[in-house]
C-alpha positions as a printed NumPy array, in Angstrom:
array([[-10.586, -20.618,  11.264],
       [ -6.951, -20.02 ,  10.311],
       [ -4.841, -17.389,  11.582],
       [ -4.455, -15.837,   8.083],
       [ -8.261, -16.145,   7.11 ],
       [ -9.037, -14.103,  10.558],
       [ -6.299, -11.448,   9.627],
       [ -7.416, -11.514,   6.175],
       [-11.33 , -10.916,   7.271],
       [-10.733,  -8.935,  10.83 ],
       [ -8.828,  -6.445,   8.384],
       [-11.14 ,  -6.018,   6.032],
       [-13.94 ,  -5.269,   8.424],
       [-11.666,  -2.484,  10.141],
       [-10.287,  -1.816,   6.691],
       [-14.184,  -0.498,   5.681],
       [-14.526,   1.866,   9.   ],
       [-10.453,   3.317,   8.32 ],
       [-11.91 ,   4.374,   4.652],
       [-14.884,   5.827,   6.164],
       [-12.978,   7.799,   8.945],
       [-10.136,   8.798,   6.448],
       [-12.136,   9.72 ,   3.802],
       [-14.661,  11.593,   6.393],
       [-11.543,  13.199,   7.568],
       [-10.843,  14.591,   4.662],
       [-14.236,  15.302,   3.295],
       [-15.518,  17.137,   6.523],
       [-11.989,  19.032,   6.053],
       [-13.079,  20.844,   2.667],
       [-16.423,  22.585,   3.896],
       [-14.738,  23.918,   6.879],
       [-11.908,  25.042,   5.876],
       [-13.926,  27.496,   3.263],
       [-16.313,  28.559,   6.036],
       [-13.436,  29.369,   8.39 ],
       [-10.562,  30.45 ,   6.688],
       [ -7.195,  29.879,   7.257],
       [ -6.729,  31.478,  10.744],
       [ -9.857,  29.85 ,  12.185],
       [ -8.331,  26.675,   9.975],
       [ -5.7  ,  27.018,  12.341],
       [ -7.498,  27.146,  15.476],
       [ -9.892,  24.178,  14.573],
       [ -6.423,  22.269,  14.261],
       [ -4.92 ,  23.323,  17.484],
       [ -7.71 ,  22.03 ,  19.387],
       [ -8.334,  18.953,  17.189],
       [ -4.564,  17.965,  18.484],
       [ -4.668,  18.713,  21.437],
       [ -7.554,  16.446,  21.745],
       [ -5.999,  13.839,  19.473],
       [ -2.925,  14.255,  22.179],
       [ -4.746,  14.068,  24.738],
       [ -6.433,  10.987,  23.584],
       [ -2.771,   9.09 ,  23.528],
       [ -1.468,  10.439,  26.628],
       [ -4.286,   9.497,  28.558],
       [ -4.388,   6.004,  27.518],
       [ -1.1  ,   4.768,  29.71 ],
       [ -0.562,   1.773,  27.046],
       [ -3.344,   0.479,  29.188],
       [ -5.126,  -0.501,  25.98 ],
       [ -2.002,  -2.158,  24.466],
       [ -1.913,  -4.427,  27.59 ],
       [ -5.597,  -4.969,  27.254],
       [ -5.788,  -5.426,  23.862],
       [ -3.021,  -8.087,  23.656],
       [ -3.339, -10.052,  26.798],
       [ -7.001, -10.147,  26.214],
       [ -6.239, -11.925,  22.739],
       [ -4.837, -14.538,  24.956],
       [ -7.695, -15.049,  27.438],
       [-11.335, -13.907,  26.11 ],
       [-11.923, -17.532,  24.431],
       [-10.819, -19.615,  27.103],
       [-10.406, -17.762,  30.579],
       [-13.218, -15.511,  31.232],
       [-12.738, -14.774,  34.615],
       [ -9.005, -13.651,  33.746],
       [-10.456, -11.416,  31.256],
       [-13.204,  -9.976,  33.061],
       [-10.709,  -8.539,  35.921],
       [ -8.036,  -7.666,  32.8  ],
       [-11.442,  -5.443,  31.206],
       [-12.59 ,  -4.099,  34.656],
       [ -9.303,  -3.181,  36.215],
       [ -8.194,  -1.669,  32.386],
       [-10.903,   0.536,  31.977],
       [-10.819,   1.852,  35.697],
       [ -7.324,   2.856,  34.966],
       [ -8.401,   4.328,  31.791],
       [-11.286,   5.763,  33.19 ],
       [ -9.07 ,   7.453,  36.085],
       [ -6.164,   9.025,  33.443],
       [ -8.74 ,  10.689,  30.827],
       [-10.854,  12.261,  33.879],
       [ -7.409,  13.562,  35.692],
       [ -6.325,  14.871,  32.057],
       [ -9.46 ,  16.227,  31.649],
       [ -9.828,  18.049,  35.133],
       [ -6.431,  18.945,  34.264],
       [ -7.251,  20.743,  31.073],
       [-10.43 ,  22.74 ,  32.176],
       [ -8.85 ,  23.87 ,  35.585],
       [ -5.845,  25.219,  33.414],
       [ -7.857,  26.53 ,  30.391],
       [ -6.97 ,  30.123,  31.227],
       [ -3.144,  30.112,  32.323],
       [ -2.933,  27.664,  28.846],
       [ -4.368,  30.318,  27.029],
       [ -2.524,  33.49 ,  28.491],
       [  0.899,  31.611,  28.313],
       [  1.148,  29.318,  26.001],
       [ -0.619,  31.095,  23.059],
       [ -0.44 ,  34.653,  24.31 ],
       [ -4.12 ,  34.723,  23.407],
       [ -6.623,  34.973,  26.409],
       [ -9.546,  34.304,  24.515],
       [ -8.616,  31.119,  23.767],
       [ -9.617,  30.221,  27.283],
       [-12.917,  28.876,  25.283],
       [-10.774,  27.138,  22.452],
       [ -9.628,  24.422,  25.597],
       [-13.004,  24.258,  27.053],
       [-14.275,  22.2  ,  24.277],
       [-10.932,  20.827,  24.51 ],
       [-11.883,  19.106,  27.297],
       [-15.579,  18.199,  27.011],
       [-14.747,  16.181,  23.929],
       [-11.348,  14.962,  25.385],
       [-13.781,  13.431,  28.838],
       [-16.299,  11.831,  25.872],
       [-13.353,  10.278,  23.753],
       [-12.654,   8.799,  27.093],
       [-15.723,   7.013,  27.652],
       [-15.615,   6.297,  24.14 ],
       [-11.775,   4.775,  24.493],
       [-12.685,   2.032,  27.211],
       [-15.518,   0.846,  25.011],
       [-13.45 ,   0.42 ,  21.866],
       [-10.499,  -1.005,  23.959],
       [-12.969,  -3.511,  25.206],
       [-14.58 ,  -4.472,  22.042],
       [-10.548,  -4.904,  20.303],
       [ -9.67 ,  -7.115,  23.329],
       [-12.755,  -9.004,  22.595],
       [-11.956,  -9.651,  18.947],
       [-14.976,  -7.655,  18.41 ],
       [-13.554,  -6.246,  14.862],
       [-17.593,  -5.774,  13.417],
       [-18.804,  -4.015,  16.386],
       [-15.75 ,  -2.453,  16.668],
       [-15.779,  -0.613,  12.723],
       [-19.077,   0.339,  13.554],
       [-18.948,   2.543,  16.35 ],
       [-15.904,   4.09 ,  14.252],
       [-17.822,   4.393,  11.402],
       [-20.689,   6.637,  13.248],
       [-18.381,   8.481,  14.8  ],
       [-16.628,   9.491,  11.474],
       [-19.808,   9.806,   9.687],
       [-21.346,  12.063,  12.858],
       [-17.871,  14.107,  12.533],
       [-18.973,  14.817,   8.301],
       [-22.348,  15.565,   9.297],
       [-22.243,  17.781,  11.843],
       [-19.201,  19.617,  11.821],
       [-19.522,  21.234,   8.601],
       [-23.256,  21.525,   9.506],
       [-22.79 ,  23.384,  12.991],
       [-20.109,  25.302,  11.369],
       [-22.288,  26.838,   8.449],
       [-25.428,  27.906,  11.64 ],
       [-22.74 ,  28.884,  14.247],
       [-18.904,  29.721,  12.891],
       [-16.125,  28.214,  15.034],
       [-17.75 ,  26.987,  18.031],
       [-20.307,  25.147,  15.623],
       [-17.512,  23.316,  14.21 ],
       [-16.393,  22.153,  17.895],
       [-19.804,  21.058,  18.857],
       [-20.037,  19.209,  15.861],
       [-17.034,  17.24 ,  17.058],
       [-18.904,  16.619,  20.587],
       [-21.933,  15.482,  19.4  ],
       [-19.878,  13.007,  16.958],
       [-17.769,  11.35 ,  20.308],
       [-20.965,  10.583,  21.785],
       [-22.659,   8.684,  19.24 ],
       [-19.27 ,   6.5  ,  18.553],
       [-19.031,   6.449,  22.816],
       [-22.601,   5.383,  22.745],
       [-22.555,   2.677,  19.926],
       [-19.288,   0.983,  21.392],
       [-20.636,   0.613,  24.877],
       [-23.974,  -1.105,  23.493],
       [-21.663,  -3.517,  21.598],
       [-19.078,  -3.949,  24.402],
       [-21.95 ,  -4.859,  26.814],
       [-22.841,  -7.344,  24.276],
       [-20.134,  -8.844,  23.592],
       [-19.133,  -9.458,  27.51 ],
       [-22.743, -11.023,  27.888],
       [-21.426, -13.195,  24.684],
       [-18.804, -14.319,  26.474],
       [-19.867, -14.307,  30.021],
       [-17.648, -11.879,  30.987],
       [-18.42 , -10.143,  33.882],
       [-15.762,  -6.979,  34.631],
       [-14.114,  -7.503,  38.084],
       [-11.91 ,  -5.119,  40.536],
       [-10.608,  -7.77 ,  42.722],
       [ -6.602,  -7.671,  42.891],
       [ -7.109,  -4.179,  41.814],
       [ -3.553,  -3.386,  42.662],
       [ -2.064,  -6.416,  41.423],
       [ -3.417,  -6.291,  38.149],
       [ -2.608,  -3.206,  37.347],
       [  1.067,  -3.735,  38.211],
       [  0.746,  -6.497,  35.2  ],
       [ -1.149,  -4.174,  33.288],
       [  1.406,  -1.021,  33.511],
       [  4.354,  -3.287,  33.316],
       [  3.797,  -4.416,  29.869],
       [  2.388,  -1.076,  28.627],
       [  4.579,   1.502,  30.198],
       [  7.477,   1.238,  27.965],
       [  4.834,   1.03 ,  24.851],
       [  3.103,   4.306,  25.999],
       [  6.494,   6.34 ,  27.006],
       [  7.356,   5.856,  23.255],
       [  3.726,   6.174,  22.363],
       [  2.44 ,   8.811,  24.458],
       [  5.536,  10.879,  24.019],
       [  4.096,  12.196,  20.664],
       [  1.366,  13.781,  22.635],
       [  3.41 ,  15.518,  25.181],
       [  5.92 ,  16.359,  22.027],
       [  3.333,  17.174,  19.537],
       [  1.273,  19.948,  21.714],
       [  3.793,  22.593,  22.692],
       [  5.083,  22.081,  18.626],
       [  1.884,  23.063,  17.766],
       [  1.643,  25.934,  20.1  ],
       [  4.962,  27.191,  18.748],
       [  4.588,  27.125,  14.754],
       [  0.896,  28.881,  15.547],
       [  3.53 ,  31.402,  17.263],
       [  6.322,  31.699,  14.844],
       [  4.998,  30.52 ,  11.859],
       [  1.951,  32.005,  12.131],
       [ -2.179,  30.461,  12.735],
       [ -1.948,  30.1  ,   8.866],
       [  0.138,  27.615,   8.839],
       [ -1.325,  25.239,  11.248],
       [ -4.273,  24.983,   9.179],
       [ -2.038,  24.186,   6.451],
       [ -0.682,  21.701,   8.617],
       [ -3.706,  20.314,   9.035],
       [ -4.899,  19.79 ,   5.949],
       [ -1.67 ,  17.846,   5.061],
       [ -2.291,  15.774,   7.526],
       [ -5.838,  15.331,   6.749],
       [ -4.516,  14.048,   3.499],
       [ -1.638,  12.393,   3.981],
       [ -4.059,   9.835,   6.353],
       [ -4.808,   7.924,   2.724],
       [ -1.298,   6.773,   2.709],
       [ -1.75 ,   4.884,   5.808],
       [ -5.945,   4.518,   6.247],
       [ -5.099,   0.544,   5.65 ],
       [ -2.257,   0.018,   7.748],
       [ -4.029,   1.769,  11.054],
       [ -7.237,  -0.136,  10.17 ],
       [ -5.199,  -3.706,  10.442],
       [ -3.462,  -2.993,  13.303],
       [ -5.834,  -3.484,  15.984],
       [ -6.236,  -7.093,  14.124],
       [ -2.951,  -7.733,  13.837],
       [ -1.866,  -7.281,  17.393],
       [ -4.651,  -9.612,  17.994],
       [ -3.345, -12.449,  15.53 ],
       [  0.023, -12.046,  15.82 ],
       [ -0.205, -12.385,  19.502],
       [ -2.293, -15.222,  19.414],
       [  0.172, -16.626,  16.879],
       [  3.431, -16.225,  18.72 ],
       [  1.858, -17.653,  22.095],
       [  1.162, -20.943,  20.467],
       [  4.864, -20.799,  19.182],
       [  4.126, -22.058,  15.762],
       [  5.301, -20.774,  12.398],
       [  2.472, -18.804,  11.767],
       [  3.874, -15.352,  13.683],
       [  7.098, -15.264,  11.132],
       [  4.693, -15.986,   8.197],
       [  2.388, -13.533,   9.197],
       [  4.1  , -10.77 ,   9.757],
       [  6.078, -11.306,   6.508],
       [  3.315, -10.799,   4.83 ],
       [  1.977,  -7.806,   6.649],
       [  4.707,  -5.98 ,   6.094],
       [  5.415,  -6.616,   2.49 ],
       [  1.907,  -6.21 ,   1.958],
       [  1.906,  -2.566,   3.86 ],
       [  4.778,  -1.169,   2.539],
       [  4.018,  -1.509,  -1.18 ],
       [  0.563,  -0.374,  -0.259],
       [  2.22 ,   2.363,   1.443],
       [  4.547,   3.515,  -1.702],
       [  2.158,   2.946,  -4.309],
       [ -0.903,   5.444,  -2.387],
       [  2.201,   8.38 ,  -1.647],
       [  3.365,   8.141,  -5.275],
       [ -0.386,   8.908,  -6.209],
       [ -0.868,  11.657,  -3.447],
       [  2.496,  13.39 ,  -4.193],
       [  2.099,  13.753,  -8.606],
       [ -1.535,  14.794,  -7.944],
       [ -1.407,  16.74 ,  -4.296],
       [ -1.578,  20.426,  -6.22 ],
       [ -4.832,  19.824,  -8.318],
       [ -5.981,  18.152,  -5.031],
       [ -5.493,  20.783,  -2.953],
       [ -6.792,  23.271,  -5.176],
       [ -9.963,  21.581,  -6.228],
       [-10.935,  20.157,  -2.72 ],
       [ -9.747,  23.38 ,  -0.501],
       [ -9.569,  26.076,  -3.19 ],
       [ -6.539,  28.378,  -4.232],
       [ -5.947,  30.314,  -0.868],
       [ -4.342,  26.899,   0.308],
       [ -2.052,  26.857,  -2.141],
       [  0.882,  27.169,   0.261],
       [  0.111,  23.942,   2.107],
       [  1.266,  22.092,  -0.938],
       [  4.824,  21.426,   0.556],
       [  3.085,  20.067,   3.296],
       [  0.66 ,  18.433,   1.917],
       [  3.498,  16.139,  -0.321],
       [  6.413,  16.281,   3.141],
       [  3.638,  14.727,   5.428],
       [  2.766,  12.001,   2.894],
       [  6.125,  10.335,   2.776],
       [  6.644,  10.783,   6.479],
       [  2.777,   8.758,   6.858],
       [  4.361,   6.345,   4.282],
       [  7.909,   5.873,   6.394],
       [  5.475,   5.761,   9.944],
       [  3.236,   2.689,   8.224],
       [  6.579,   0.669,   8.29 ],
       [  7.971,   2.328,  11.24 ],
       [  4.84 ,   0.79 ,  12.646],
       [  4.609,  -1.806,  11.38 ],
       [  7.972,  -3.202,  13.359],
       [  6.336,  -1.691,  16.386],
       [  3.307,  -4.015,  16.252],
       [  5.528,  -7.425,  15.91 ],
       [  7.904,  -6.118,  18.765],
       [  4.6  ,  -5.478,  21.104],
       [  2.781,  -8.89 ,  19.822],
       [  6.22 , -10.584,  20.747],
       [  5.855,  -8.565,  23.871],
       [  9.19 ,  -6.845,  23.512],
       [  8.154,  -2.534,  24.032],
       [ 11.223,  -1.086,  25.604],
       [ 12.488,  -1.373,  21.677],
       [  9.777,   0.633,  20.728],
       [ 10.103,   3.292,  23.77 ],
       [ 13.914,   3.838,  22.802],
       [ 13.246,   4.478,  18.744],
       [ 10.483,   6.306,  20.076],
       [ 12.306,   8.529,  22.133],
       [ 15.092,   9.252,  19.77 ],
       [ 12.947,   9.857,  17.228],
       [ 11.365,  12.628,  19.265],
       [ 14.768,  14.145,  20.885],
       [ 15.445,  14.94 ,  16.921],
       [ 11.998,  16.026,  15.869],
       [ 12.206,  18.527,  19.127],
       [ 15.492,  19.597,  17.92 ],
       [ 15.372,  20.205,  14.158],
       [ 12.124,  21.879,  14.539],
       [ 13.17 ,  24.401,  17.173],
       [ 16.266,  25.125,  15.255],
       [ 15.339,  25.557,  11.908],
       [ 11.449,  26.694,  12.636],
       [ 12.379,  30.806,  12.548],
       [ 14.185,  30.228,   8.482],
       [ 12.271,  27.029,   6.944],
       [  8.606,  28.072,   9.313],
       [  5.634,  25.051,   8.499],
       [  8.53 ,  23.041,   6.79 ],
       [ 10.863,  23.088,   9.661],
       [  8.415,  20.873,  10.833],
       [  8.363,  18.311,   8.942],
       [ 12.094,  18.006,   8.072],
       [ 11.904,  17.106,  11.948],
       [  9.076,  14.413,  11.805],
       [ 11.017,  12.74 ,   8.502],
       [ 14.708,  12.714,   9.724],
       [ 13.416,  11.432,  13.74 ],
       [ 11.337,   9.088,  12.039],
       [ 14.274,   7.693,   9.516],
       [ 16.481,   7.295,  12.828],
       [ 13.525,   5.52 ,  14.666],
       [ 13.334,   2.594,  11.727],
       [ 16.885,   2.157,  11.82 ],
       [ 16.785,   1.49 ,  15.648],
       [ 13.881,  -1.009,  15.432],
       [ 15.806,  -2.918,  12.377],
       [ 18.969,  -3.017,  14.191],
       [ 16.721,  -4.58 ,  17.24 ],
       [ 14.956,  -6.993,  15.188],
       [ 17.009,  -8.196,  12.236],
       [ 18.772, -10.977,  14.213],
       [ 15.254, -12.349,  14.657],
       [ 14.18 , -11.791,  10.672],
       [ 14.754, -15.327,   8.454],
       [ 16.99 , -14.502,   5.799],
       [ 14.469, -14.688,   3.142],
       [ 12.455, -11.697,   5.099],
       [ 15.526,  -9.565,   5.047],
       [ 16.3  ,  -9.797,   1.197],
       [ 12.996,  -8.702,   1.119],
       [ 13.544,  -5.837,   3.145],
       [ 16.096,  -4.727,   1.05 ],
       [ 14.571,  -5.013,  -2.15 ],
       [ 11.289,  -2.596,  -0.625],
       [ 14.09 ,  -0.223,   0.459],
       [ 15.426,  -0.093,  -3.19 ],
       [ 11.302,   0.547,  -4.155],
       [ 11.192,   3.106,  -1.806],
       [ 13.925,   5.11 ,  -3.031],
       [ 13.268,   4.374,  -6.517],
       [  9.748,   6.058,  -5.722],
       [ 10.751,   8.908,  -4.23 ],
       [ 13.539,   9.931,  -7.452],
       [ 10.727,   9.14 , -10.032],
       [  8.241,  11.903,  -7.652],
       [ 10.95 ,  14.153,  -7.775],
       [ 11.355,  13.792, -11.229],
       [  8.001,  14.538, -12.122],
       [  7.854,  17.408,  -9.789],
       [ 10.318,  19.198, -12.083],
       [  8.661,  18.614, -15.172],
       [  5.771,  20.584, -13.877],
       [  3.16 ,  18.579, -15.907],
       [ -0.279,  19.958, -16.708],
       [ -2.722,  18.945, -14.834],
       [ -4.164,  15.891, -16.481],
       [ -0.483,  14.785, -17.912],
       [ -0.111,  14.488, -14.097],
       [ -3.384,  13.216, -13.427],
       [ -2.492,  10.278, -16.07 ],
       [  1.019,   9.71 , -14.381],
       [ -0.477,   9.375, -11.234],
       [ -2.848,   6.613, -12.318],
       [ -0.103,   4.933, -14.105],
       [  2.826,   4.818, -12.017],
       [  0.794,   3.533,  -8.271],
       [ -0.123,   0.595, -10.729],
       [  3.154,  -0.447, -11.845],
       [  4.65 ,   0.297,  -8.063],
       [  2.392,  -2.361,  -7.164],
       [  2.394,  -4.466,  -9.299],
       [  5.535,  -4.955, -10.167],
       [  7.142,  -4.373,  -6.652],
       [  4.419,  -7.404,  -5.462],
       [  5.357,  -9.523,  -8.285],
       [  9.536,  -9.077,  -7.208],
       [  8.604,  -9.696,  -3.223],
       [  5.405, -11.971,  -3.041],
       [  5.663, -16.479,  -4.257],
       [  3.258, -17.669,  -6.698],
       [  1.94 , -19.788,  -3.98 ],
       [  1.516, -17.141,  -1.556],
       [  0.002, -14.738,  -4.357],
       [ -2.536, -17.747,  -4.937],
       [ -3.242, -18.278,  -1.354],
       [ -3.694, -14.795,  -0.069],
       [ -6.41 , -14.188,  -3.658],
       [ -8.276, -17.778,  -2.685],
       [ -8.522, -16.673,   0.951],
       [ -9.912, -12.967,  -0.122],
       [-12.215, -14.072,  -2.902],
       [-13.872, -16.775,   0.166]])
């Protein structure tokens, strides 16, 4: 099997479990935030991230190294892979219990200081149940991703997200806040438990059998490659938390929920993308290790192919966000709108930020990515202290969009002596898109159209984004390969 037909068919297996999760997201969004409220809203977020935070930090780029270095060995060294799976999850195993001990022991003092709220000494005690179960769940899917696994892999996802609609909403609607938290639980261990039936599968497959031996010296390998991925990486999650904590306190509970439901949203923008990415690390790092032409053909394609995806699903979310929001979440969220249409184009700008990231990690080049990381965080920090008091739930995002903005330009300025020429008129011509897209939303916000004038317009214009922009950056022949390869 070519390398394209796998990335073609490994992302549309994890392409079918990133609409499930996304749209599950979303869905299991709308019932709770009408049985909550906003504050509650709010509160349902905070935890959420710092779970979601927690989840990043404690992976160490552990599963980076994993993931691509196993894409290298499962087929032919299984030995090699076995002590690469059984040292990796030890160390993963080891960071999520330490940040979970961490989290329980400090429930109270988190609570009393950080949110000026001792009762919230409960909120973090789910916290870290569910942080301990994503855990267990994380070394499974790790495994399964390093295996090439991509089936097994979208279906443990997909129970997850569709134990998360279920339940959440469910337990929320019998038993108010904490229902909604339990709900969450009970979701992590049914994905946990699926992926570890499949991972022991697939290691039997393969006759893999997880090792320790050399302990110390594989996890020196291990570290070495993922460290400078995860302090770029993980440095959202140590960012991200106390930002949190602070809107709640300045801006107000309100507005995290708010937050949150942009967010919630604003994951259709990339729900392809993320899906793809666990298969193109694979790919592209099998590509680039055999030193052919497929890696530069490849990624060309993945990133032309993601960033009109990218622009046409923002334009759609931004004409139509306002009848969205009202319909789905109901008039009392009204506010979020901002929000809702800021955090779209920043998911939009992160699926190409991204999307650099993965070919500088498959080429095995991360301090790139730990240096735009960082200096896109030194900003967001910044901005969003400074202007949080005046511009509140906005100051936030003004943060995310401008660090983010300064991040791409750092991973184009590393890259672009490695780009062929043809790649880099293309980049150009997506960056003319992109800011032809965001005058024509602006535009149409102004015009204030009724509501199925916009409806219309938003149908409309996504179309002719992406049609027309994959018509100016994609050959006949590759337009005819990449629709014979799909339609197999």
């Amino acid at each position: 099997m070519s390398s394209v037909t796998k990335f073609i068919k490994g992302g549309l297996l994890l392409g079918v479990a990133s609409i499930v999760m996304r749209l599950s997201g979303v869905l299991v969004l709308v019932p709770i935030a009408r049985l909550l409220g906003p504050k509650h809203l709010g509160i349902y977020s905070l935890v959420f991230s710092l779970v979601q935070s927690g989840n990043i930090l404690g992976r160490l780029g552990i599963d980076a190294a994993m993931h691509r270095n196993g894409a290298h060995l499962y087929s032919t060294d299984p030995v090699a892979t076995g002590r690469l799976l059984g040292v990796g999850s030890t160390l993963i195993g080891l960071s999520f219990a330490a940040l979970t001990a961490a989290i329980w022991i400090g429930r109270e003092p988190l609570a009393t200081y950080w949110l000026g709220n001792p009762e919230a000494a409960a909120w973090f005690s789910y916290a870290a149940v569910n942080l301990f179960i994503e855990g267990i769940s994380c070394v499974a899917m790790t495994g399964l991703l390093s295996l090439h696994n991509f089936k097994a892999h979208s279906l443990a996802t997909s129970t997850g997200s569709l134990g998360r609609l279920l339940l959440s909403p469910l337990l929320a609607w019998c038993y108010g806040l904490s229902g909604a938290f339990l709900g969450l639980i009970v979701a992590s261990l049914l994905q946990a438990g699926v992926g570890f039936v499949y991972f022991r599968r697939s290691t039997q497959q393969h006759h893999i059998l997880l090792r320790l031996e050399g302990f110390w010296q594989e996890s020196y390998q291990i570290m070495r490659f993922g460290i400078p991925f995860y302090a770029g990486n993980a440095l959202i999650g140590l960012v991200f938390l106390p930002m949190m904590g602070e809107v709640g306190r300045v801006a107000g509970l309100e507005t995290l929920g708010q937050i949150r439901i942009g967010q919630s949203l604003s994951q259709i923008v990339g729900f392809l993308p993320g899906a793809i990415a666990p298969v193109t690390i694979s790919i592209l790092s099998e590509a680039h290790s055999s030193e052919g032409e497929d890696f530069q053909r490849l990624r060309s394609i993945h990133l032309r192919s993601n960033w009109i995806l990218a622009l046409s699903l923002v334009t759609f979310l931004s004409v139509t966000s306002s009848s969205v929001v009202n319909l789905l979440f109901g008039s009392a969220y009204q506010a979020a709108l901002p929000l809702v249409i800021g955090l779209s184009w920043w998911a939009a700008l992160t699926v190409v930020v991204e999307s650099f990231n993965l070919y500088s990690l498959s080429a095995g080049y991360t301090k790139a990515i730990a240096v735009g990381a960082l200096l896109q965080k030194i900003v967001f920090i910044s901005l969003t202290f400074w202007l949080l008091p005046q511009w509140k739930g906005m100051a936030f995002i003004f943060g995310l969009l401008l660090g983010s903005v300064l991040q791409l330009i750092v991973m184009l300025t590393t890259l672009w002596s490695q780009l062929e020429a043809l790649l880099k008129q293309q980049i150009c011509i997506l960056c003319l898109w992109s800011l032809g897209s965001i005058g024509l939303v602006y535009g149409l916000e102004q015009l204030n159209l009724p509501i199925l004038a916009s409806w219309l317009v938003a149908l409309v214009l996504p179309l002719t984004i992406a049609s027309l922009g994959t018509w100016s950056i994609f050959s006949s022949n590759e337009k005819e390969q990449m629709w014979g390869r799909l339609c197999k």
